[in-house]
C-alpha positions as CSV (number, residue, x, y, z in Angstrom):
1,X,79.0,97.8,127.2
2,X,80.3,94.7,125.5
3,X,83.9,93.8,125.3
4,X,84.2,94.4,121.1
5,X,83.1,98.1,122.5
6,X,86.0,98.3,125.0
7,X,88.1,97.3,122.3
8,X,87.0,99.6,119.6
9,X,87.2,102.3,121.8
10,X,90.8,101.6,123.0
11,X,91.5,101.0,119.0
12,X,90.3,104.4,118.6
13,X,92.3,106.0,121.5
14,X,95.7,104.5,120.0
15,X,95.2,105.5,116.5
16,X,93.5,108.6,117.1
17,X,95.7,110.1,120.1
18,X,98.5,107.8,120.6
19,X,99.5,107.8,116.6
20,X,101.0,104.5,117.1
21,X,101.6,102.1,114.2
22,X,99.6,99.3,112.9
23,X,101.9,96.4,114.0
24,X,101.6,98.3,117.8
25,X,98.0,98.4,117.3
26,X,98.0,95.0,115.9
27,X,99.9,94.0,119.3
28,X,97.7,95.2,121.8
29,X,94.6,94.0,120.2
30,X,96.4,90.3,120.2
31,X,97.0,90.4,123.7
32,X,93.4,91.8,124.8
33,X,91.8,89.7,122.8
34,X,93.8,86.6,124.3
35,X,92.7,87.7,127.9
36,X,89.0,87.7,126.2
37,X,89.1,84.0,125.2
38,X,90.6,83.9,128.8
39,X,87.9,85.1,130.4
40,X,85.3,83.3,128.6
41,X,86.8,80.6,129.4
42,X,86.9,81.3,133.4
43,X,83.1,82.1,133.5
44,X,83.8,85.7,133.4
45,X,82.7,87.4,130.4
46,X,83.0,90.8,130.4
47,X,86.0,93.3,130.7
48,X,84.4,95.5,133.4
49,X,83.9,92.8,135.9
50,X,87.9,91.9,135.9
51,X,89.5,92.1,139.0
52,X,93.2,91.6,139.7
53,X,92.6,88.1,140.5
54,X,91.7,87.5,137.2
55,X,94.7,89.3,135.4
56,X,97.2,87.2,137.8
57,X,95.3,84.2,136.9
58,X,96.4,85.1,133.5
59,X,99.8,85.5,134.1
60,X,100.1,82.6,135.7
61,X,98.4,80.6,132.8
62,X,100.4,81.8,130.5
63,X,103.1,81.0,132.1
64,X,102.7,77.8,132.9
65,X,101.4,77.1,129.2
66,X,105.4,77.8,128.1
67,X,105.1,81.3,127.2
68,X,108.2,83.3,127.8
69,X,109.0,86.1,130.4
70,X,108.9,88.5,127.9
71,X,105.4,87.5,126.6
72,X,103.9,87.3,129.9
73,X,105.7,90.9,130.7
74,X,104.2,92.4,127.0
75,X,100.9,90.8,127.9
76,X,100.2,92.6,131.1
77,X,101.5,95.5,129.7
78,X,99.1,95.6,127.1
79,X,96.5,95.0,129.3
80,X,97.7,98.0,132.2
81,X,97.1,100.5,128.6
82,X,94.1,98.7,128.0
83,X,92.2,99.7,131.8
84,X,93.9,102.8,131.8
85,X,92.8,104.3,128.6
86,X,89.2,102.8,130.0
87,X,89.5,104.2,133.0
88,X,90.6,107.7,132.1
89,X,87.4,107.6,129.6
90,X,84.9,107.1,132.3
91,X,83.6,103.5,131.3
92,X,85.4,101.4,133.9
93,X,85.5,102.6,137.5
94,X,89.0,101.7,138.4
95,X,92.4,99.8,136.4
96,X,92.2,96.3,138.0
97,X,96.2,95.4,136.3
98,X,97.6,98.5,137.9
99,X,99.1,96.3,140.9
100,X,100.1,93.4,138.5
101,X,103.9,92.9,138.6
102,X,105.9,90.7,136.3
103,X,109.4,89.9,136.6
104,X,111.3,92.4,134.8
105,X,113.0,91.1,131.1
106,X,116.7,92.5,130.6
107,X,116.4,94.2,127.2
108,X,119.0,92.9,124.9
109,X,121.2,95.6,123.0
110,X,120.4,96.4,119.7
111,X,122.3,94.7,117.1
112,X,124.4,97.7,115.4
113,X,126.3,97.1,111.8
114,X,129.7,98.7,111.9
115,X,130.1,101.2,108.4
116,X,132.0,98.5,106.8
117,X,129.7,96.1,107.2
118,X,126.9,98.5,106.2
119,X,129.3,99.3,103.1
120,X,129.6,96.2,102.3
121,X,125.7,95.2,101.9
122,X,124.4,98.5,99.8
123,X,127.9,97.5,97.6
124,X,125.7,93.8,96.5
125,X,123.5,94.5,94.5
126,X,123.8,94.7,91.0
127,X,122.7,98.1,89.5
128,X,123.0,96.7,86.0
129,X,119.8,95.3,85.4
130,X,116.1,96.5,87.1
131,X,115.6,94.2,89.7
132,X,119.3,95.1,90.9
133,X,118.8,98.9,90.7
134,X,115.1,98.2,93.0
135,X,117.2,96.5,95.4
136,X,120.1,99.2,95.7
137,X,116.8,102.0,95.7
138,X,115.3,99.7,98.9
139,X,118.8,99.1,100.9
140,X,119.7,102.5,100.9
141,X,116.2,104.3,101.8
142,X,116.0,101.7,104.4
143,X,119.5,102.8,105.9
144,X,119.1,106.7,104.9
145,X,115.6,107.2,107.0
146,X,115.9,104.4,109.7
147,X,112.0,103.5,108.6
148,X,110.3,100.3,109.2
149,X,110.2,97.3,107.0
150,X,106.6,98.0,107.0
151,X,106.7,102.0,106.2
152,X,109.8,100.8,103.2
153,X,107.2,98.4,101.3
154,X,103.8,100.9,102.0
155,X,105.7,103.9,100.6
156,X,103.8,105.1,97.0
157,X,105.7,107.1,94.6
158,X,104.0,110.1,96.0
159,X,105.6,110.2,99.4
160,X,109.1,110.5,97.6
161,X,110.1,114.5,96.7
162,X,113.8,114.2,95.2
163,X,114.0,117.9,94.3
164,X,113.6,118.2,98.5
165,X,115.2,115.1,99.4
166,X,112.6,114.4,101.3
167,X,110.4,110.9,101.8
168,X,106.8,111.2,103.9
169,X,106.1,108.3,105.9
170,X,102.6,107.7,106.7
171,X,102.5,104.8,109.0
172,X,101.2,105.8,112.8
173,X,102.7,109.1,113.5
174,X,103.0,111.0,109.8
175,X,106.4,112.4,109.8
176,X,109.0,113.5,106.6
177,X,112.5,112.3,106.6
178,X,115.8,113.5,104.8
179,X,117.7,110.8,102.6
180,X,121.0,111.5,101.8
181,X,122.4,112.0,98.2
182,X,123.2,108.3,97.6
183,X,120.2,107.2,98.3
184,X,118.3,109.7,96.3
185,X,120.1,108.9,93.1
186,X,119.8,105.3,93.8
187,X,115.9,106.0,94.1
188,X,116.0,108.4,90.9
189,X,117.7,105.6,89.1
190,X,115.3,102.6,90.1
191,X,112.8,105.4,89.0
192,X,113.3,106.4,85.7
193,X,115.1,102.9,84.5
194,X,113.4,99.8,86.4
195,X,110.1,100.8,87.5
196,X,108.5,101.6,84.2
197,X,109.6,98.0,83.5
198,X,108.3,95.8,86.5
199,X,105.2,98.0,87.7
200,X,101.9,97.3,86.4
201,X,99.6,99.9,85.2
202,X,98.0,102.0,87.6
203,X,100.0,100.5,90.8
204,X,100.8,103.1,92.9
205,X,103.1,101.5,95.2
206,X,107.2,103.2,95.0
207,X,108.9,99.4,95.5
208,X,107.6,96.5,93.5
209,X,107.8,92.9,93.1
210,X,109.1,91.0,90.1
211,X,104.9,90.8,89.1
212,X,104.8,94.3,89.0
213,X,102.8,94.4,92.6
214,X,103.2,96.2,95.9
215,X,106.6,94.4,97.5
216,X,105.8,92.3,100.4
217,X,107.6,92.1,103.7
218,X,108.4,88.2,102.8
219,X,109.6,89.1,99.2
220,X,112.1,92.1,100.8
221,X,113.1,89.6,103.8
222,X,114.2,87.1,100.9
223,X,116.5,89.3,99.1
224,X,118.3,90.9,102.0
225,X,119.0,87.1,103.0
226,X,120.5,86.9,99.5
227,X,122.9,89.8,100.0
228,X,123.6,89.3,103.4
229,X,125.1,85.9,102.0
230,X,126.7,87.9,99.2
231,X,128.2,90.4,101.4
232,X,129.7,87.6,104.0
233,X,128.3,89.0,107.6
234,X,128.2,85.5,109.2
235,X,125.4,86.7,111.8
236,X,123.4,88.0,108.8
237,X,120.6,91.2,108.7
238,X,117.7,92.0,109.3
239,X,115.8,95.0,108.6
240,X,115.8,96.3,112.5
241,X,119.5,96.0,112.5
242,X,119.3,98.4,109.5
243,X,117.0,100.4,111.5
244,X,119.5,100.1,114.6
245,X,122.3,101.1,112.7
246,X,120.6,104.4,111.2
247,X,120.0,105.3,114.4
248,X,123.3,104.3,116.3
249,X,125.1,105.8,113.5
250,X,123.2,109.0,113.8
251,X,124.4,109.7,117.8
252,X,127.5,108.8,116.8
253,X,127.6,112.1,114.5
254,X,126.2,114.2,116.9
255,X,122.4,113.8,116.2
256,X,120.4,115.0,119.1
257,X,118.2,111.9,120.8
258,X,115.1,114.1,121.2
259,X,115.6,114.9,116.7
260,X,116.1,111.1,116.4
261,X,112.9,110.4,118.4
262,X,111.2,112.2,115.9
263,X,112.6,110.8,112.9
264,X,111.9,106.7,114.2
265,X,108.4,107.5,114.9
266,X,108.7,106.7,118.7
267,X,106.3,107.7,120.7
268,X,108.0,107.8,124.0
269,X,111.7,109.0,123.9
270,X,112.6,105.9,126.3
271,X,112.8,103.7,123.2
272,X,115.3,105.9,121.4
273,X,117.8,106.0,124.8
274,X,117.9,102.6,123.7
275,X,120.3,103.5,121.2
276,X,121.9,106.3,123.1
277,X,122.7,103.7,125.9
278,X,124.6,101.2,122.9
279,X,126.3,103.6,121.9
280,X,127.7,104.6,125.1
281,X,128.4,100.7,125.8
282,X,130.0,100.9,122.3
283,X,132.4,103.5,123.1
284,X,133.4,102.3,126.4
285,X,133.9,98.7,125.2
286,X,136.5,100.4,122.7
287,X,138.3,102.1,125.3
288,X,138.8,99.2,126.8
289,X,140.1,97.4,124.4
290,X,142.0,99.9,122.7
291,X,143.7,102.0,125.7
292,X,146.8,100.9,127.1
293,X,146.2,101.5,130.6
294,X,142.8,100.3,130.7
């Protein structure tokens, strides 16, 4: 079996079974494919003739070639998903990274915006002319669902119900989010008054770009730079600190983790006790500052 065949298969097993999203996908297949050039390389070819030797080696190389922990960590994670899946399907005899450690990475908290600050951004732009209103429409579904960057911009005018209040997001696992009121009036607005203005005929996409095109990651990066700036927050935003926030903000209120899971579009609850456990750091770091006897 050739190696694009161990890949293809794998490719299949993450978007058929695992649901997972294309920028996951998108990171596995990187890090494979890296090990492949590796190999090649070494004199060793082919994915079924690895040994552990070989995935050390890797480790190692990458290391010494200035990659960071955390790359050479994500790297042989990748590739422990990789053997397993080929294992588990019969085409490989045995997972040759299953007794490849790494040095563990501490994970850094998420970066949470406190209400003002959140406030303060969705407050910048102005809803007087279209391009304003599209902005508002974008900040607040971004904060309202806790959605990727990716899922905002890919979102066509069809995956928004107002009369529900409900957006369907289609990226990896398909799943259908509430937005709250403000958002869906900022939405409505963008959608009756600026939309039929900057769209182009027969573009299906909900958010577009000054052309009249699908928005682009690049183009929605720019102008939450710009109202970042507007809105003052020194160590500025990025759309996983909006992400962060929806979630962090959620447990705050009472939202159960297993509900938020669902909502993010994790696939393993472990990354949404990420949040749980900021929170929980959050709380306690106010206690301590705030009671007297602490």
């Amino acid at each position: 079996m050739s190696n694009a065949a161990y890949i293809d298969n794998f490719k299949s097993y993450l978007t058929q079974e695992r649901h997972a999203s294309k920028n996951t996908i998108s990171a596995y297949i990187c890090d494979i494919t890296k090990f492949g050039e590796f190999l090649c390389a070494s004199g060793k070819d082919n994915f079924a003739d690895v040994t552990e030797h070989e995935i050390r080696h890797f480790a190692s190389q990458l290391a010494s070639n200035g990659r960071s922990p955390a790359t050479v960590v994500r790297c042989i994670a990748s590739l422990k998903a990789f053997y397993s899946r080929l294992t588990s399907a019969g085409l490989i005899e045995s997972n040759p990274a299953i007794g490849v450690s790494t040095a563990s990475v501490p994970k850094k908290a998420p970066r949470i915006l406190s209400g003002d600050e959140i406030v303060s951004l969705l407050e910048q732009p102005d809803t007087n002319d279209a391009k304003g209103r599209r902005d508002k429409a974008m900040l607040e579904t971004l904060y309202a669902t806790g959605i990727r960057v990716s899922e905002l911009i890919a979102l066509d005018v069809s995956d928004v119900n107002l009369n529900t209040g409900l957006i369907t997001c289609h990226s990896g696992r398909v799943r259908t989010i509430p937005i709250y009121e403000a958002a869906a009036r900022a939405i409505m607005d963008y959608f009756e008054f600026s939309r039929p203005l900057l769209a182009i005929s027969g573009e299906n996409a909900l958010f577009v770009n000054t052309t009249g095109a699908r928005m682009s990651r690049q183009g929605f990066w720019k102008l939450l730079k710009c109202y970042t700036e507007k809105a003052q927050i020194s160590d500025g935003i990025t759309p996983q600190m909006l992400r962060n926030s929806f979630a962090a903000h959620l447990l705050e209120n009472g939202a159960d983790v297993r509900l938020l899971k669902e909502l993010l579009g994790h696939a393993d609850i472990s990354s949404t006790q990420v949040y749980a456990r900021a929170v929980k750091k959050q709380l306690k770091d106010s206690y301590n500052k705030a009671h007297p006897r602490a």
